[in-house]
Phi, psi and omega in degrees: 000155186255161136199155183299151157261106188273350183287302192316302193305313190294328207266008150278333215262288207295330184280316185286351190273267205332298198277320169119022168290326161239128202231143204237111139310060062269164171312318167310325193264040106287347165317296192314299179308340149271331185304303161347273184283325187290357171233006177327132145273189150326157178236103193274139156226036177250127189259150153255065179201176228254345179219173191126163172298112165335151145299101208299028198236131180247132232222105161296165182296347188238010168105352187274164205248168184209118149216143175200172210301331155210154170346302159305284212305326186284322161311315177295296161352287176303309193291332163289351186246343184255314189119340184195144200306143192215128165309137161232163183229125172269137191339124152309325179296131158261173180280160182300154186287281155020297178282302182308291186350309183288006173272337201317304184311322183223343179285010180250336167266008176130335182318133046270331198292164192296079166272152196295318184292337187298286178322319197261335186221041172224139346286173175270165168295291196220139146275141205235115145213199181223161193319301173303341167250062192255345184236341176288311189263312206293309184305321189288328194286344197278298160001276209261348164286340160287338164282336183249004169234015193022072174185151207277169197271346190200162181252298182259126184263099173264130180234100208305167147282182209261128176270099174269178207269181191295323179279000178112322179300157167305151163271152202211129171261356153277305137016322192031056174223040157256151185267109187297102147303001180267311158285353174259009197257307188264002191089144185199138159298132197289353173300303164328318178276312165319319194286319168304317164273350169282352204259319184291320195273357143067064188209087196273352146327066209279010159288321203268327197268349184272343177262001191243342139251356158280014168271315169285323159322269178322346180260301248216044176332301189279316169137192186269121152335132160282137187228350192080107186318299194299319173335318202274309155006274180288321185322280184316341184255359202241358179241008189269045186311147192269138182080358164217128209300204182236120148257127197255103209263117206271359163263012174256323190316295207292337156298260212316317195302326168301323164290335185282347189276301178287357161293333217281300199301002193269330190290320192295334213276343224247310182312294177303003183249345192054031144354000207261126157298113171249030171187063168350297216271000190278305192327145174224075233274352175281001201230004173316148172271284176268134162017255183351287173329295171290341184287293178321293190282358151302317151334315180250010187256312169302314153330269216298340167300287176351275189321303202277338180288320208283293198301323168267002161250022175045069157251034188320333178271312203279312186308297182323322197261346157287305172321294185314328126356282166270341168334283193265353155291269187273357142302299191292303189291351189229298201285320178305308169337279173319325189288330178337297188303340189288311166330310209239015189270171192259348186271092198286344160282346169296302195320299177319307192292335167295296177335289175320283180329278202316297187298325154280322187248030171228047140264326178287335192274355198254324148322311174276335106350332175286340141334305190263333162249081170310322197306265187313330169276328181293271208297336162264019176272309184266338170276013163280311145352317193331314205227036178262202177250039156094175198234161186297330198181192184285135189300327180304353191253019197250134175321124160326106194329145170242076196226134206233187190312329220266028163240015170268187195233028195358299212286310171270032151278290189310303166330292188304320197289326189315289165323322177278330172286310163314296186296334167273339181300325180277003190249295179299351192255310242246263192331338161281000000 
């Protein structure tokens, strides 16, 4: 057997996390990541199996070991020290998956050679995993990328939840309670789904296979909804509160699926409105007239602070719950509303000035949104377009919003909020 001296490898790996070269999210799950290395033993890394990296080590007929970095070298080894070529055999063993694994972050851009890919993306920004492999995968790359690039492999460690079914449980297929995302995208018949999970649970136990299909009859009487990748998406981003897993509820799904329906209809209404810039680069959203107007985008400047702040402190439930917010409150729910009169008004410079607006800032919000709905957004970034003068590229390709305090508006907030607080008071009167 090989094995590493892994105490010698951990105490830089441990030391860049203490002084804060690497920083692990939420904080806590560093604790998991020192209990690990402040107690490391040698590290066998010798596999008994048919595929994997060889062990670099060559064995002459009488047992002396030669390792080096390849076969030549090892040869060369043996003519320095005998004087002349000596058969060798090479380890049968291959390395633990865990050590190729711990290369990945740079033996995957070209490494040993220098390459414009090494320079341009080692170290990485964030690593995205879970939990159960914070010593198995995260610590060794933290291990070898300081040795062998004397640089930690990434700055931030985000370490996602757990998706559990809606009651809390692990999903399990024996269990027969997982949820296929390919079924929950396209929709699935309940027979199908029934047919998938006798088949997934691997039992010939027909007590165990009759309650994992009478569980699914009572949870999915009809089979599953087509919900749509963004649906599953924005759910899963909107429940990714840090340090708590996700139950993952397929009527929450079909709520988000709703919501992708009422941006798409606030889009149409803006379309059907002639909603268009037709000279992008003119628009001033600081130089607005009316209220309404200055209102919105005092409105989407607060959003979009929300989202970005959020989104860089991985904070994916809150960034998220800020779109949803301001999207379906106050865009859809208010502001297309309020505007109507402007719309159907005689004052063709109000009218006009309403367009612009209404067409800026649900091009900024389809931006800001894309992240968690990629789909649904791409396509109306290009059917909006329809009767514009077209769009630069692709929304993914579009600058991140750039909107900070000094486009909000104290005087038509305070206006606006007056007005919309009259209006629930009398909506709360009228239901009582």
């Amino acid at each position: 057997q090989w094995y590493v001296d892994a105490k010698t490898l951990a105490q830089p790996a441990i030391e860049a996390v203490r002084n804060g070269k690497t920083d692990f999210v939420p904080e806590n799950w560093s604790k998991t990541y020192f209990q690990w290395l402040d107690n490391i033993e040698p590290w066998c890394i010798s596999r008994q199996l048919w595929w994997g990296h060889r062990i670099p080590a060559w064995y002459t007929a009488d047992g002396e070991i030669f390792v080096a970095e390849n076969e030549e070298a090892a040869y060369a080894a043996v003519r320095a020290k005998h004087g002349a070529d000596v058969t060798l055999t090479q380890d049968e063993d291959v390395l633990d998956t865990w050590f190729s694994s711990a290369l990945w972050p740079f033996s995957t851009l070209g490494w040993p050679d220098k390459t414009p890919e090494v320079s341009e993306f080692y170290p990485g920004a964030v690593l995205i995993t879970g939990f159960d492999i914070i010593f198995f995968w995260v610590a060794r790359m933290m291990m070898f990328g300081l040795k062998f690039m004397d640089e930690v492999p990434f700055k931030d460690v985000y370490i996602h939840a757990l998706v559990l079914d809606e009651t809390g449980k692990k999903m399990s297929k024996s269990e027969g309670n997982v949820l296929d995302p390919i079924d929950i995208i396209d929709g699935c018949d309940l027979q199908v789904l029934v047919d998938k999970r006798l088949r997934d649970a691997r039992t010939d136990d027909k007590g165990k296979l009759n309650q994992i299909e009478q569980k699914t009859r009572r949870q999915f009487p009809e089979g599953l909804p087509a919900c749509g990748t963004d649906a599953l998406r924005f759910t899963l981003a909107s429940q990714a509160a840090q340090g708590r897993d996700i139950r993952l509820s397929i009527d929450r799904i079909v709520g988000y699926r709703n919501f992708g329906t009422k941006l798409w209809n606030a889009a149409r209404f803006c379309q059907m409105n002639e909603c268009t810039l037709w000279k992008p680069e003119e628009f001033d959203p600081k130089a607005l007239t009316q209220p309404i107007n200055r209102w919105i985008v005092s409105e989407l400047s607060q959003a979009v602070q929300s989202v970005t702040a959020n989104l860089e402190g991985y904070r994916f439930n809150d960034a998220s719950m800020a779109c949803y917010r301001f999207i379906w409150n106050t865009f859809c729910d208010w502001y297309v509303e309020l505007i109507k009169p402007l719309l159907n008004g005689e004052n063709e410079q109000a009218k006009s000035e309403t367009r612009q607006t209404a067409a800026w800032v649900l091009d900024e919000t389809l931006k800001m949104l894309h992240p968690f709905m990629p789909f649904v957004t791409e396509e109306l970034w290009d059917q909006l377009a329809e009767f514009g003068p077209g769009r630069p590229g692709f929304l993914m390709l579009q600058n991140w919003p750039a909107l900070d305090a000094s486009f909000e508006d104290e005087t038509a907030s305070e206006e606006v909020d007056w007005v919309i607080g009259f209006i629930t008071e009398i909506r709360a009167l009228r239901g009582d």
